[in-house]
PDB file as gemmi writes it, atoms N, CA and C in Angstrom:
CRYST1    1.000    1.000    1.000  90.00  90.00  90.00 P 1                      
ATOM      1  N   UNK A   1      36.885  25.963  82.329  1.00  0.00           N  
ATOM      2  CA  UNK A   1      37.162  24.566  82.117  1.00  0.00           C  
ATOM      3  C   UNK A   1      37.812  23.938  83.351  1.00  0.00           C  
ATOM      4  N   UNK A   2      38.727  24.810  84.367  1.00  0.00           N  
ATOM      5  CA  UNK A   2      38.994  24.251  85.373  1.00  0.00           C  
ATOM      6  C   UNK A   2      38.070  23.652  86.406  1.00  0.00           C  
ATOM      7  N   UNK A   3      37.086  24.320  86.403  1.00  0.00           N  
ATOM      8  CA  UNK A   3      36.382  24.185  87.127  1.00  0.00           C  
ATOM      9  C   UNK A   3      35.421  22.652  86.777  1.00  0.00           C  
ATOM     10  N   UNK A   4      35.061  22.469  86.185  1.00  0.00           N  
ATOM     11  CA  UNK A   4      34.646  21.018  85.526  1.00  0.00           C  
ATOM     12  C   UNK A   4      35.885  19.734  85.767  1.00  0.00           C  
ATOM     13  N   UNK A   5      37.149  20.074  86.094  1.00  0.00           N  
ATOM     14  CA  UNK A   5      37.345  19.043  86.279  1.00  0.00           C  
ATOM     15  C   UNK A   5      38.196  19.032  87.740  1.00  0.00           C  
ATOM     16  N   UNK A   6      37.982  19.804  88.131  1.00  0.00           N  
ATOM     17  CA  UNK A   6      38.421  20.462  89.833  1.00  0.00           C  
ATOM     18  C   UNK A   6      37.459  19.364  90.680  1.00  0.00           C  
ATOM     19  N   UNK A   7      36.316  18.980  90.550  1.00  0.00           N  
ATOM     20  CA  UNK A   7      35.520  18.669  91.467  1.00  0.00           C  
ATOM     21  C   UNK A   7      35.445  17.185  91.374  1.00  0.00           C  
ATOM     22  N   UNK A   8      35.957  16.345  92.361  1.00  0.00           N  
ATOM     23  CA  UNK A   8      35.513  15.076  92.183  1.00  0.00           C  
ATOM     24  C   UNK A   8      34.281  14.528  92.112  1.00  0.00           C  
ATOM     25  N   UNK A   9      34.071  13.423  91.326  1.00  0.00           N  
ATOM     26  CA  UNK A   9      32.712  13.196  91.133  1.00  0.00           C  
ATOM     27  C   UNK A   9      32.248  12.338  92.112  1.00  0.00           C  
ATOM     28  N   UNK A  10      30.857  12.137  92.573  1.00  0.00           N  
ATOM     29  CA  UNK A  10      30.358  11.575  93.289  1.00  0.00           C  
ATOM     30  C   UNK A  10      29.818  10.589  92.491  1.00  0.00           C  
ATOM     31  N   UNK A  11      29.210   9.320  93.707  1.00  0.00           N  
ATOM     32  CA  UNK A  11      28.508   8.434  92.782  1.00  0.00           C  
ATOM     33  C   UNK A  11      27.135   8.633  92.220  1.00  0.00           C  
ATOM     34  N   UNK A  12      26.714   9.540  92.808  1.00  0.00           N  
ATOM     35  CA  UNK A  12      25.476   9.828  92.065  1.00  0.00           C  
ATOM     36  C   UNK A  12      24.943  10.584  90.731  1.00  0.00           C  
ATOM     37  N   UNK A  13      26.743  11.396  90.200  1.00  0.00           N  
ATOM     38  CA  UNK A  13      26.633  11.615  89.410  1.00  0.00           C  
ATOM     39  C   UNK A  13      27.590  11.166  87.746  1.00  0.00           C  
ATOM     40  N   UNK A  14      28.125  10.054  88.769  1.00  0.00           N  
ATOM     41  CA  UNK A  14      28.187   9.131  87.059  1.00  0.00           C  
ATOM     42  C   UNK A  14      27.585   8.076  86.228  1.00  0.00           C  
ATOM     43  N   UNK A  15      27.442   8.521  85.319  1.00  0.00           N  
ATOM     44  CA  UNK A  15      26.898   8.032  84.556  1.00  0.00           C  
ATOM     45  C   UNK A  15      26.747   6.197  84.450  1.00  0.00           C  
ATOM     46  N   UNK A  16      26.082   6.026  84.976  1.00  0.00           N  
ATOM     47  CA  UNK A  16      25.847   4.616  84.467  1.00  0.00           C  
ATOM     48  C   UNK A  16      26.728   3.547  82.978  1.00  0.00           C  
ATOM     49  N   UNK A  17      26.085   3.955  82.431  1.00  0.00           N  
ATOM     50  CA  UNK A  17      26.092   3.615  80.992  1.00  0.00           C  
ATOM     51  C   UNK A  17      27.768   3.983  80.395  1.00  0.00           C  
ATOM     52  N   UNK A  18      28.845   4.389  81.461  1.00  0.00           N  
ATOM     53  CA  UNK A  18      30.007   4.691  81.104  1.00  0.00           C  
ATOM     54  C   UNK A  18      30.957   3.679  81.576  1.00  0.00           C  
ATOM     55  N   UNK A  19      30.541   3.092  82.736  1.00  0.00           N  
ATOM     56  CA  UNK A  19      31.012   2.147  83.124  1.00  0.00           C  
ATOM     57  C   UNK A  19      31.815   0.925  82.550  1.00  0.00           C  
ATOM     58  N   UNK A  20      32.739   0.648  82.264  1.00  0.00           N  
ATOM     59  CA  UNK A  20      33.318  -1.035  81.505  1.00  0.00           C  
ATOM     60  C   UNK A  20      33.368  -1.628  82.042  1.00  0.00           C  
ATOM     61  N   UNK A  21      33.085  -2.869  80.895  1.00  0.00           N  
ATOM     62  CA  UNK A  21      33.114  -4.196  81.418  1.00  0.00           C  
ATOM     63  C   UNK A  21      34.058  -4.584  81.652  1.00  0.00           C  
ATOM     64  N   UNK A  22      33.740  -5.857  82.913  1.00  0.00           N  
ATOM     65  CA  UNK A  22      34.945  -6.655  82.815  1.00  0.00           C  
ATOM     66  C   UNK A  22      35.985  -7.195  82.007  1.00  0.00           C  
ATOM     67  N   UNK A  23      35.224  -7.181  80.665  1.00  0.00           N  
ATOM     68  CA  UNK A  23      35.865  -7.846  79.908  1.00  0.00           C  
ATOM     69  C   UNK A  23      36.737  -6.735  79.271  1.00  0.00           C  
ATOM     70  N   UNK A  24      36.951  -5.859  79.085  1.00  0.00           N  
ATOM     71  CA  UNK A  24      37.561  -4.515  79.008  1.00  0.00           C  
ATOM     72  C   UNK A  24      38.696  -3.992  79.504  1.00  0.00           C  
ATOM     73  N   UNK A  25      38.092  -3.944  81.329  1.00  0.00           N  
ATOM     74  CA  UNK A  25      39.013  -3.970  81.713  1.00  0.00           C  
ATOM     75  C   UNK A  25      40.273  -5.039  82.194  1.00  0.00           C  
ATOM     76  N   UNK A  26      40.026  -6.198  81.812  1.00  0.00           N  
ATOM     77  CA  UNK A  26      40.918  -7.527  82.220  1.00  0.00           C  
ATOM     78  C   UNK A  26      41.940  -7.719  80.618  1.00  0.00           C  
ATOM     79  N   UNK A  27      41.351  -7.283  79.305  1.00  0.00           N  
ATOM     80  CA  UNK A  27      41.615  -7.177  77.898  1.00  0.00           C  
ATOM     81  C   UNK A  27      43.194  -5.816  78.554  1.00  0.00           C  
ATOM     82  N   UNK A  28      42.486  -5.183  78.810  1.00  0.00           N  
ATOM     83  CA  UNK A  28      43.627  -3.844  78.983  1.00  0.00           C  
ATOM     84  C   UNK A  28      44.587  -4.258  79.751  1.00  0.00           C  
ATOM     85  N   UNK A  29      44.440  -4.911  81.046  1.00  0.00           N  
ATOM     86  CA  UNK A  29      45.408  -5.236  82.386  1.00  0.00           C  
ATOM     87  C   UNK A  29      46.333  -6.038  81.255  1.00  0.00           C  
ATOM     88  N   UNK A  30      45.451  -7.189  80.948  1.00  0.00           N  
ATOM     89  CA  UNK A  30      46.382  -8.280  80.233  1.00  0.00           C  
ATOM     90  C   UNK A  30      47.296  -7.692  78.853  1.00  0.00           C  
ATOM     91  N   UNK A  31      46.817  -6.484  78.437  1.00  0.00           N  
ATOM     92  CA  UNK A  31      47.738  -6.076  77.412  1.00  0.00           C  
ATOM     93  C   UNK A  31      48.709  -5.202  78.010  1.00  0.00           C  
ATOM     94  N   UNK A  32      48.841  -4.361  78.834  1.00  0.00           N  
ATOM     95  CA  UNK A  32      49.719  -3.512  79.329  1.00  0.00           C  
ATOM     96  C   UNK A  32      50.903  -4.576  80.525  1.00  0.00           C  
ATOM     97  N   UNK A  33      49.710  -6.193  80.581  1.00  0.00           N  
ATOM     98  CA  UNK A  33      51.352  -6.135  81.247  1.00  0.00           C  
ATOM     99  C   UNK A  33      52.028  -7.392  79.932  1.00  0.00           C  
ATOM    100  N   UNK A  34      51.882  -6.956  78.932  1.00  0.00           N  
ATOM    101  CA  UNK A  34      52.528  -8.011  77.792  1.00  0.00           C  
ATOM    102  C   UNK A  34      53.076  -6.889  77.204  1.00  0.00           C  
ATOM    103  N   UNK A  35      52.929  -5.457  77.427  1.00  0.00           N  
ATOM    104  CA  UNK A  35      53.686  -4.498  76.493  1.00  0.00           C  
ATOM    105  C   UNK A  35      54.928  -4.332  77.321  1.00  0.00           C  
ATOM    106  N   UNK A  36      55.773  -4.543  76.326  1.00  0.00           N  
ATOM    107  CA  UNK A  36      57.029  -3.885  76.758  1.00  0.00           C  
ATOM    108  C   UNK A  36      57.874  -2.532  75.573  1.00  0.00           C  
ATOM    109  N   UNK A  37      58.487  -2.041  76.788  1.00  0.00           N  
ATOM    110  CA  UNK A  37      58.964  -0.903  75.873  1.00  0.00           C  
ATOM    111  C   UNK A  37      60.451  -0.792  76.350  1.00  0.00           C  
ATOM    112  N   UNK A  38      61.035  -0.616  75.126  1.00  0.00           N  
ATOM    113  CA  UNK A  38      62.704  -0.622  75.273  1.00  0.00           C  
ATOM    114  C   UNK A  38      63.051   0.805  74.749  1.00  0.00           C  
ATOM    115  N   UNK A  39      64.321   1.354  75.695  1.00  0.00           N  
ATOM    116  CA  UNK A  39      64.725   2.607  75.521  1.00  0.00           C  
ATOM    117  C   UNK A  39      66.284   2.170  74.480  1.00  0.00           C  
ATOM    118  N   UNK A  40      66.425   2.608  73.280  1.00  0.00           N  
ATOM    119  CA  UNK A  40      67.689   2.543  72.626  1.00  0.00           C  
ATOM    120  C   UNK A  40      68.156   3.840  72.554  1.00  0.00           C  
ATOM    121  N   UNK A  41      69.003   4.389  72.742  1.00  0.00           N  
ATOM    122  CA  UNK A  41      69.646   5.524  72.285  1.00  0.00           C  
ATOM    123  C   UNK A  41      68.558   6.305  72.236  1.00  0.00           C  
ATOM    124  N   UNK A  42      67.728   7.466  71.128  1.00  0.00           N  
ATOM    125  CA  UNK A  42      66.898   8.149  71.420  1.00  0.00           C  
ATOM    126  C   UNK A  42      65.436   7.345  70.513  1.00  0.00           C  
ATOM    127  N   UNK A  43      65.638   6.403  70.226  1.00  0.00           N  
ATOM    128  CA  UNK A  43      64.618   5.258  69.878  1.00  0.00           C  
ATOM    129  C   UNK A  43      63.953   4.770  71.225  1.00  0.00           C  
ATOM    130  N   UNK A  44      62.768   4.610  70.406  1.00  0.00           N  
ATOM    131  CA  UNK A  44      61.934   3.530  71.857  1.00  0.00           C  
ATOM    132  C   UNK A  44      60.934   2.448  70.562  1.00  0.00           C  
ATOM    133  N   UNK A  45      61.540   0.982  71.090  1.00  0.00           N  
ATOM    134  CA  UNK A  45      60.677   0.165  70.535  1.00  0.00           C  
ATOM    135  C   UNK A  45      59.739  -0.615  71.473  1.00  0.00           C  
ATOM    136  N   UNK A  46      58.472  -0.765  70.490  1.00  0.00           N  
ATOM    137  CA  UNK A  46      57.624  -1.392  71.511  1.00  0.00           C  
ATOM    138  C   UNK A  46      56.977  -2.957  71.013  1.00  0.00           C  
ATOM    139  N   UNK A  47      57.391  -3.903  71.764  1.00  0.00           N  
ATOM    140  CA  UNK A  47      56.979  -5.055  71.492  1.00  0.00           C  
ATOM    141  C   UNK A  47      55.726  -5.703  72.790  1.00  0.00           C  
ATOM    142  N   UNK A  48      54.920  -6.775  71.936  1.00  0.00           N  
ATOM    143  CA  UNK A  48      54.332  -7.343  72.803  1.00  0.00           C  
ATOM    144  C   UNK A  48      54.944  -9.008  73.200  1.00  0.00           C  
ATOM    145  N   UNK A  49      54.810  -9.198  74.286  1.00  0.00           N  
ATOM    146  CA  UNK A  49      55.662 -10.675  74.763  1.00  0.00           C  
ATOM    147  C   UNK A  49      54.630 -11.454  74.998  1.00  0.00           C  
ATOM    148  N   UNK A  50      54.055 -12.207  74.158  1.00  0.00           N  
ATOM    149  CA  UNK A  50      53.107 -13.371  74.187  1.00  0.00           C  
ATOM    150  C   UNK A  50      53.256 -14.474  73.441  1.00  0.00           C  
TER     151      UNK A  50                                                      
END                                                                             
């Protein structure tokens, strides 16, 4: 199993069809930077700020 992920991939061998969309990835950017996470004592709460 190491070996499968030891080797960087080239472009010729990824897959097309794995690729995301823009809209995907701009959905994710825009949610990770509205997540926030607070450390309390040994609590962690997580809110979104929108």
């Amino acid at each position: 199993m190491q070996k499968m992920y030891s080797k960087t991939s080239r472009l010729e061998h990824v897959n097309k069809n794995m690729v995301p969309k823009e809209e995907t990835i701009k959905f994710l950017l825009d949610y990770s930077k509205a997540l926030s996470v607070i450390d309390y004592n040994k609590l962690k709460f997580e809110a979104l700020l929108n």
